[in-house]
C-alpha positions, 0 to 999 in steps of 0.5 A, a space after each residue: 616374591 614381592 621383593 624380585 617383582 620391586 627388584 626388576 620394576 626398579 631395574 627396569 626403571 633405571 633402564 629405561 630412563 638410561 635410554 634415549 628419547 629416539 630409543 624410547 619411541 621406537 621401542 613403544 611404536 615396535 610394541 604396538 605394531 607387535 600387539 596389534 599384528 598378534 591381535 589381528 592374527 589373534 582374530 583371523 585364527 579364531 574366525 569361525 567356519 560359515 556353514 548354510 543354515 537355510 536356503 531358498 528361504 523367501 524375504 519374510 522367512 529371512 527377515 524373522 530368521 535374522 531378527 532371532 540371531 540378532 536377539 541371540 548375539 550369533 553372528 550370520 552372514 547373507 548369501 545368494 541375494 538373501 535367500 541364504 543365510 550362513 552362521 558358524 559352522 559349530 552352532 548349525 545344527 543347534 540352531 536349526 532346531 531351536 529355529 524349528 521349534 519356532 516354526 521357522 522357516 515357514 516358507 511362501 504363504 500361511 499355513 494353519 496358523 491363519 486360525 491363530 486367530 479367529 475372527 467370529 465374523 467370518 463367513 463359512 466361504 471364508 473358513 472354507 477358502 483359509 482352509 483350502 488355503 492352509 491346506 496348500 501351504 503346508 502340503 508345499 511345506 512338507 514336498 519341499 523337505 524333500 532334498 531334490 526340490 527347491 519350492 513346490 506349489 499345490 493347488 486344489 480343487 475342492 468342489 461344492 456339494 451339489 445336494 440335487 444333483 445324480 452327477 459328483 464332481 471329483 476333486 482334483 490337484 496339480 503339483 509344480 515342482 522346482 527341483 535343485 540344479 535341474 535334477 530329477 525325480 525317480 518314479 517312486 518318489 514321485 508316487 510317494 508326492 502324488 499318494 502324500 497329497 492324495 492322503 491330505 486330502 478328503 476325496 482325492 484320489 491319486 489319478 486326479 493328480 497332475 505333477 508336472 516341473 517347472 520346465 514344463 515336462 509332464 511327471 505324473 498324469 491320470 494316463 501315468 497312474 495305471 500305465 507309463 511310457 511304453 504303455 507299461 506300469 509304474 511297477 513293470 517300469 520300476 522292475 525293469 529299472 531295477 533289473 537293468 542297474 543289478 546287471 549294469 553292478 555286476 558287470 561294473 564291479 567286476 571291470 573295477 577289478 580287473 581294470 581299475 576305478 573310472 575306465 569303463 561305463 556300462 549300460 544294459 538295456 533289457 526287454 522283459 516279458 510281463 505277459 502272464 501264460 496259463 496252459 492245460 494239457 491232458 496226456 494220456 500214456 499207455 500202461 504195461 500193466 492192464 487193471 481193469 476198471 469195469 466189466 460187463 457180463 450179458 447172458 440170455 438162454 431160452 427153451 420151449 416149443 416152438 411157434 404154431 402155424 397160423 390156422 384155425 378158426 377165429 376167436 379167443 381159442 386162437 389167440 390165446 398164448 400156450 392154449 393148444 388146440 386138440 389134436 395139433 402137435 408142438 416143436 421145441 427149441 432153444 436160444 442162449 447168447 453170452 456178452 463180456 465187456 471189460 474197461 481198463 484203466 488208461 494213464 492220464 496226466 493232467 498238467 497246468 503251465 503258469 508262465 510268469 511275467 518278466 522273463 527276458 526277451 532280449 538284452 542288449 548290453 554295450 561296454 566302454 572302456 577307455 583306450 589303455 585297454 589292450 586288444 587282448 583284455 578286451 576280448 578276455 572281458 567279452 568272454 566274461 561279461 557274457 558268461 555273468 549275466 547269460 548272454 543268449 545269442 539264440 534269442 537275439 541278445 548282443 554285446 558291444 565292446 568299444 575301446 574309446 578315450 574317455 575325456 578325464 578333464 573334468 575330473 582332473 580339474 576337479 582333483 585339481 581343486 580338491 588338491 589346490 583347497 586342501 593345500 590352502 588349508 593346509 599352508 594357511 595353518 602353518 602360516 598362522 603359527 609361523 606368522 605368530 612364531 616369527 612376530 615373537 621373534 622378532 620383538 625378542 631380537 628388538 628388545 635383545 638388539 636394543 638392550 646391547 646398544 644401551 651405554 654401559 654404565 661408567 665403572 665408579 671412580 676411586 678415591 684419592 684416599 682409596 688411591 693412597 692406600 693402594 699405593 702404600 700398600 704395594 710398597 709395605 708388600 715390596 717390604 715384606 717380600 724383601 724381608 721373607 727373601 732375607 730371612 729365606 737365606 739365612 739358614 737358622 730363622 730367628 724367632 721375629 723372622 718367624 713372627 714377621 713370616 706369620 704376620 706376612 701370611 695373616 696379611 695375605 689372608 686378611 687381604 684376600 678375604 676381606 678387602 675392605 677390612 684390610 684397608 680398614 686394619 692399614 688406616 688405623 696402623 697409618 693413624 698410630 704412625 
């Protein structure tokens, strides 16, 4: 192996010191130029993809970041005037982390790390007022993880206790919120903000909360913590909502099937009733069969004399009961009544209505569908949609069904860029390899171009003495070949015709099979001569 390698460095030596000086620096500077274009398509290969790894970060927040990376030896990039900060893509995740654990990104203000250190001076105003203070900060930490907000900020109202005083001052926060890209909170994550403060707090309660956003616009008040628009809850809100976007997907996914993907918008506009009805009602039905439920029987008879005549003289004789008077005859009578009373049972039903809220008032419901649509899949789709979500029009509800152009631009510009992107990639990949590919190529065809144009070395010169041999040579072989043609005709060769036909032969062997040897052999005959 040792010997090969000596070999080429040798013949690589005698090559090059057989070029010419032109020759020689075109060869060094096409090298360079080679080397250093594989270098720079090397690197831009090997260029690692910027993800985001924080964002809205404020100048204290990223300088602490960027002062970490440049401890680790990662390369970032700033982005957003900044506030953003970008590393590769393969070290986001790791990175984050580990910026966690360090308590990083802090964010605007000083959170509970203002009791890192304690200063024994501090007066209890000052203890209460950093407390307040950290409060804010980490309340505004924790709202901004959520990932439709951008910043928040948190102010409290904490009120002094008032010893003598009948009258409690409750306390009281406002929440601002700066949301990404002008979106919007739904109302349950705005109730989730508003019961996470209320929960941090000692005292709070939810409606002596205000979140408004930075526009302005009022999110959450003490009115909209019992009552929202319309002078409905937040959960009759949210169950009318909900109510609606279940109708709105039925009739979507069926749409997307029969008409395809992006060519009808549905929206449902329902009226629900959240009024809660109690009815009780007693009816009472006749019964073929008579069961008695009371009976009632009144008897009376009476037998005796009958009632004297007034008379007689006054005293106790006469006013005496059944003392008779002698001499006076009596009159007997009788007396008898009899009474029956029945009571039967009568059937009776008692029933208890409870009406529950959120029964349907009325829908109304308006389908678009873009203009492709043929006059007689429209009306087969109103028939359909009526028949899934149970139009009533006995109870006023209403659908419309338009055909109208939809304007598809922005979603054609879009895919555009979404196309136009992926072929970049795509060609960028294979421009990489070519470029390498074709730089190869290139140098090899030089080197193969350079190497054919190098002078062929000179075949070496013959010797005169070398010369001389040759020549004699060709004529001892005329000789010969005219000695075997002379033997050739005669008919019975004689034995040194034999012997001159066998050296012949050896002579051609030896000649053939070592040149050098033979001329070696003719030198010695040439001396004896």
């Amino acid at each position: 192996m040792q010997k090969l390698i000596l070999d080429a460095l040798n013949q690589f030596k005698k090559l090059w010191q057989s070029l010419e000086t032109t020759q020689k620096i075109t060869i060094m500077l096409l090298t360079i130029v080679i080397f250093l274009s594989l270098f720079f398509i090397g690197m831009w290969g090997t260029k690692p993809d910027y993800e985001t790894l924080f964002s809205n970060l404020d100048s204290q927040d990223a300088g602490q970041i960027i002062s970490k990376l440049g401890e680790a030896k990662i390369p970032y990039k700033l982005d957003a005037g900044g506030n953003t900060i970008l590393v590769p893509k393969k070290n986001v995740y790791e990175l984050r982390i580990q910026m966690a654990s360090q308590g990083l990104p802090k964010g605007s203000g000083v959170g509970f790390e203002v009791f890192d250190n304690f200063k024994l001076g501090a007066t209890d105003f000052t203890q209460k007022l950093n407390y307040q203070r950290a409060l804010q900060t980490e309340l505004e930490r924790t709202i901004t993880k959520i990932s439709q907000i951008k910043q928040a900020r948190v102010h409290i109202a904490i009120p002094d206790e008032q010893i003598f005083s009948d009258e409690k001052q409750e306390t009281t926060a406002s929440i601002v919120l700066d949301l990404i890209g002008g979106g919007e909170l739904n109302p349950k994550q705005i109730k989730g903000i508003v019961h996470l403060v209320a929960s941090a707090i000692k005292g709070l309660k939810p409606e002596n909360i205000t979140v408004i956003d930075t526009n302005g616009n009022l999110l959450y008040s003490k009115e909209e913590s019992t009552y929202g628009e319309g002078g409905f809850s937040s959960n009759q809100m949210e169950a009318q909502n909900t109510f609606e976007r279940v109708l709105e997907k039925r009739i979507q996914s069926m749409l997307v099937t029969v008409i395809g993907q992006n060519k009808s918008v549905v929206r449902v506009s329902a009226e629900l009733d959240f009024n809660q009805e109690k009815t009780e009602s007693e009816i009472y039905e006749p019964s073929e069969e008579k069961i008695p439920r009371s009976e009632k029987t009144t008897e009376e008879s009476y037998s005796g004399e009958g009632a004297q005549s007034g008379g007689g003289m006054a005293g106790t004789d006469s006013n005496i009961p059944g003392l008779k008077n002698a001499g006076q005859s009596g009159n007997s009578s009788k007396y008898s009544r009899l009474e029956e009373v029945k009571n039967y049972e009568v059937t009776k039903r008692i029933k208890h209505e409870v009406k529950a809220p959120g029964s349907v008032k009325r829908l109304s419901v308006a389908v678009m569908l873009d203009r492709q649509v043929n006059d007689e899949q429209t009306g087969a789709i109103s028939q359909i949609v009526k028949a899934a979500i149970g139009i009533n029009e006995a109870r006023g509800d209403s659908l419309v069904i338009k055909n109208i152009a939809f304007d598809k631009s922005a979603m054609i510009q879009d895919k555009k860029e979404l196309e136009k992107a992926e072929l970049m990639n795509m060609v960028m990949s294979v421009a990489k390899a070519v470029g390498i590919g074709v730089v190869i190529l290139v140098f090899v065809l030089f080197l193969f171009n350079a190497l054919r144009r190098l002078p062929k070395s000179p075949a070496p010169q013959k010797t005169q003495e070398s010369a001389d041999l040759d020549k004699e040579l060709e004529e001892r072989e005329k000789e010969i070949e005219m000695e075997l043609e002379r033997l050739e005709r005669m008919s019975m060769p004689t034995a040194e015709a034999q012997k001159k036909v066998a050296m012949q032969k050896q002579i051609e062997r030896l000649a053939k099979k070592d040149s050098e040897g033979f001329i070696k052999l003719l030198r010695s005959w040439l001396a004896e001569d």
